[in-house]
C-alpha positions as CSV (number, residue, x, y, z in Angstrom):
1,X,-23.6,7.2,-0.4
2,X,-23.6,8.6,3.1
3,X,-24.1,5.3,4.4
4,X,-21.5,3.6,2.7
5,X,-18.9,6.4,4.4
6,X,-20.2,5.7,7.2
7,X,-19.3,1.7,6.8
8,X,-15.6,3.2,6.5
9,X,-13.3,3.6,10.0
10,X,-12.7,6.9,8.7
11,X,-15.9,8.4,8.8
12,X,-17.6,6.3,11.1
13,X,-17.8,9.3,13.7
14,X,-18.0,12.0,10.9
15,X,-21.1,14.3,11.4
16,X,-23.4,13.1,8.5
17,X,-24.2,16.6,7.5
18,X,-21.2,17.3,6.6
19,X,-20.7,14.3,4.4
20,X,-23.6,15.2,3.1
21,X,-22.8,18.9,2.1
22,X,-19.5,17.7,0.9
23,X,-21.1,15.2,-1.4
24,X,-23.9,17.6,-2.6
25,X,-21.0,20.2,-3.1
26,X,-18.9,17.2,-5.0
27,X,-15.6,18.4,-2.9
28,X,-16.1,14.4,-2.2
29,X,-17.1,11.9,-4.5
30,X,-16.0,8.2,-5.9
31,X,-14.7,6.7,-8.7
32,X,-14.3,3.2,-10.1
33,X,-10.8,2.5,-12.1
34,X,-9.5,-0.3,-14.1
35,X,-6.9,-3.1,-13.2
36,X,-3.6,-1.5,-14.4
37,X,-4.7,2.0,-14.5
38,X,-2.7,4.6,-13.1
39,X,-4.0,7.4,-10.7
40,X,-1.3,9.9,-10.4
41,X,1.7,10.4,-12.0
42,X,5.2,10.5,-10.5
43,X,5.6,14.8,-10.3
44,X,2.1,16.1,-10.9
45,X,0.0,18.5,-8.4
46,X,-1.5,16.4,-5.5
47,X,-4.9,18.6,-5.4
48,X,-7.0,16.2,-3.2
49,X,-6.9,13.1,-1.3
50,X,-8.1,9.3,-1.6
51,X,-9.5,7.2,0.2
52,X,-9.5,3.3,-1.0
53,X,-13.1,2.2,-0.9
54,X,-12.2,-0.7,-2.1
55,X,-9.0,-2.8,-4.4
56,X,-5.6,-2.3,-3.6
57,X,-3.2,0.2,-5.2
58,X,1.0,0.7,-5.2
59,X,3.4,3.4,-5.1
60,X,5.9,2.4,-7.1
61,X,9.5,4.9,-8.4
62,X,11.5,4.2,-11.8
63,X,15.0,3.9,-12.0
64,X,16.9,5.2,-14.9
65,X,17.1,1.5,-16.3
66,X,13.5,1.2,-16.9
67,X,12.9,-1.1,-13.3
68,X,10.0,-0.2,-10.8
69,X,10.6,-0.3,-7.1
70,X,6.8,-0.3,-5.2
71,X,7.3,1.5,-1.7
72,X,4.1,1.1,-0.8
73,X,0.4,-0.8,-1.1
74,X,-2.8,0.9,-0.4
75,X,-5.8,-1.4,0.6
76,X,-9.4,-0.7,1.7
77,X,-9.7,2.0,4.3
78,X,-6.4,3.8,3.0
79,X,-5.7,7.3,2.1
80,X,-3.5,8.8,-0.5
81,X,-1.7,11.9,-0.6
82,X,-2.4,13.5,2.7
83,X,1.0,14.2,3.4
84,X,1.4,16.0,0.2
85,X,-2.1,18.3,0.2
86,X,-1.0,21.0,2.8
87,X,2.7,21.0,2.5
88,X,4.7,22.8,0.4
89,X,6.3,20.3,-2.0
90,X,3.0,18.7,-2.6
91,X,3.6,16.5,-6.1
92,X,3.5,13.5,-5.9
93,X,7.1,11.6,-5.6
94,X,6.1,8.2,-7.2
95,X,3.7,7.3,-9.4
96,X,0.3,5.5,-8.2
97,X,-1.7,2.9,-9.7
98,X,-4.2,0.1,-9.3
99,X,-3.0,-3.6,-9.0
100,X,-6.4,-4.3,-9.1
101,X,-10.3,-2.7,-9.9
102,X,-10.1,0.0,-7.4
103,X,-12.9,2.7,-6.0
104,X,-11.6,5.4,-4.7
105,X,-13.6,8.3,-2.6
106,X,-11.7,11.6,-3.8
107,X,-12.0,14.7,-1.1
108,X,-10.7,18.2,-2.3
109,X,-8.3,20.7,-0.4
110,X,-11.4,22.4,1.2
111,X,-13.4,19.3,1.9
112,X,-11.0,18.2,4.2
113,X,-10.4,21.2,5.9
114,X,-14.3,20.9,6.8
115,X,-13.6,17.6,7.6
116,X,-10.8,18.6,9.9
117,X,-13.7,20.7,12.0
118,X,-15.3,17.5,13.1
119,X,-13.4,15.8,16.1
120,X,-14.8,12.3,15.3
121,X,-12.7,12.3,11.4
122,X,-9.7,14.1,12.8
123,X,-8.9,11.4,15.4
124,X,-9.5,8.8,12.5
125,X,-7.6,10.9,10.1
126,X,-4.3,10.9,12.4
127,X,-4.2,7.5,12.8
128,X,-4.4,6.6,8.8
129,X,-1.2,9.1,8.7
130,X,0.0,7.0,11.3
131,X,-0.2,4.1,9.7
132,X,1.0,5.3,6.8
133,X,3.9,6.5,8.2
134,X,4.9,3.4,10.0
135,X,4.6,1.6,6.9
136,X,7.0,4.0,5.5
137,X,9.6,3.8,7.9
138,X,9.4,-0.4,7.8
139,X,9.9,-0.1,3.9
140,X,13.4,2.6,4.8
141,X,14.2,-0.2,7.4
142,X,14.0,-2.6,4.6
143,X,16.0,-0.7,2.3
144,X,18.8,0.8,4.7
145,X,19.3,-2.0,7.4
146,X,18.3,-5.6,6.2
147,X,19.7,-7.8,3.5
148,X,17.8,-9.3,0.7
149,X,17.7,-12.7,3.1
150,X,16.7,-11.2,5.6
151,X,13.5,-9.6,3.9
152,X,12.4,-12.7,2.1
153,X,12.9,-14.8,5.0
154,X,11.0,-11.9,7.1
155,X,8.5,-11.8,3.6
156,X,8.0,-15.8,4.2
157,X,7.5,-15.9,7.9
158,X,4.2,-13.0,7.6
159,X,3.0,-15.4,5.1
160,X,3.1,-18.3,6.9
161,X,1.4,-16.7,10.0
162,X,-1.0,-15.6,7.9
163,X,-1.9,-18.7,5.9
164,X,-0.8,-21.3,9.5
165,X,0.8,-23.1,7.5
166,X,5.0,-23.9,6.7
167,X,4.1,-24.1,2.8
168,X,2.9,-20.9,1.4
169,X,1.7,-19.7,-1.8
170,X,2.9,-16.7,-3.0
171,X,0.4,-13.8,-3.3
172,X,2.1,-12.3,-6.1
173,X,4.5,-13.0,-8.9
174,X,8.2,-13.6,-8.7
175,X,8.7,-10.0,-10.7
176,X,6.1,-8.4,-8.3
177,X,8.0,-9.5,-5.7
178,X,11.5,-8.2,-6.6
179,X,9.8,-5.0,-7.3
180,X,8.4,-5.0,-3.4
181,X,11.8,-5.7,-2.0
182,X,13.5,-2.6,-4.9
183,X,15.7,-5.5,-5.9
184,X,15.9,-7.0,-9.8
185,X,14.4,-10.5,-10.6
186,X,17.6,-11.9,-11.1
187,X,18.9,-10.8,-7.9
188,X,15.9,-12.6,-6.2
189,X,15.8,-15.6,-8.3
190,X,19.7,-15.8,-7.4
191,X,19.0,-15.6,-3.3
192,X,16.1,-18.0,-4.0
193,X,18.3,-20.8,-5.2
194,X,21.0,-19.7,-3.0
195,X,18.3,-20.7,0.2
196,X,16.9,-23.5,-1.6
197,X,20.3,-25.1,-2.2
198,X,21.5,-24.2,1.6
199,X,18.2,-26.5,2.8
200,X,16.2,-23.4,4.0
201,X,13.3,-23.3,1.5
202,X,11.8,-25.8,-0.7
203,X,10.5,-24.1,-3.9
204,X,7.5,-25.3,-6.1
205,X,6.1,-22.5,-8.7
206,X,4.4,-20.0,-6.6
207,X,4.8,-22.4,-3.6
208,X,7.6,-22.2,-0.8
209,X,8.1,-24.7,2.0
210,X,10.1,-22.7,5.0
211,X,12.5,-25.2,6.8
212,X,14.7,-22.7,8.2
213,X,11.7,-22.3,11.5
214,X,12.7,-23.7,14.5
215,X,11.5,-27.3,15.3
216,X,10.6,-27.6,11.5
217,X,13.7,-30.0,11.0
């Protein structure tokens, strides 16, 4: 199992011995969960963190009315519930689960403190916070600054970079994708048609043709 940390940007520079301790002491070990099943609940005791071996997990909160908004995906090389295992308010504030089959490397309170010894996971360790926190602010931006437009058309233009190509396929389903942006489906559907009927996208099932790029006529 050691070597299989070791494959992970996080413990790459870890001292083996430790991870070794740690395993043999099971303050870390791993898990494999189901598509669909939930990790933590929104408002229960954070008592370790994760780390996302592999899958891909969301944060997601639930309104009163029974809709979910996800504030934030975890992929490989994550970690969850960091910011919650030393502070004082450590629950968690949304509930976590798996989008996906998911193995996750679970490290107790004191097996990161060891951890925290070794200068080679700390550095790692601050820049997964980092990242996390970044994320966080982007998905506040999101929510506090930008319109519903705005996002998709900022949602469409990461796709298409990522696939090179003007027609995209959506990743995700129409619901999934309200859910990302905290909006409902009919409110997307509604600024969907709004941009198709405008000439900005062209819409085919899960596939969307941008026309609003420059040069793209």
């Amino acid at each position: 199992m050691v070597k299989e940390l070791k494959g992970l940007p996080l413990f790459h520079s870890t001292d083996r011995k430790i991870l070794e301790h740690l395993i043999q002491e099971k303050q870390l070990y791993k898990r494999t969960y189901y598509k669909g099943a939930t990790i933590h609940e929104q408002n229960t005791e954070c008592y370790v963190m994760d780390v996302v071996y592999s899958g891909k997990l969301v944060a997601y909160s639930l309104a009163p009315n029974g809709s979910e908004t996800v504030v934030f995906e975890f992929g490989a090389g994550s970690i969850i519930g960091a910011n919650l295992l030393f502070g004082n308010q450590n629950r968690y504030p949304m509930s976590i689960y798996c989008t996906a089959e998911s193995v996750l490397l679970h490290i107790s309170k004191s097996g990161i403190e060891e951890l925290l010894k070794c200068y080679g996971f700390v550095m790692h360790f601050v820049q997964s916070l980092s990242i996390n926190s970044q994320g966080m602010n982007r998905k506040i931006a999101m929510y506090t600054q930008k319109s519903l437009r705005e996002n998709l058309m900022d949602y469409l233009l990461a796709l298409s970079t990522h696939q090179k190509s003007k027609s995209v396929l959506l990743p995700v389903t129409k619901k999934q994708l309200a859910d990302y942006f905290g909006v409902q489906r009919p409110s997307l559907f509604r600024e969907l048609k709004r941009m198709k009927d405008e000439g900005l996208i062209e819409i085919v099932n899960k596939e969307i043709t941008i026309k609003f790029l420059r040069g793209s006529g």
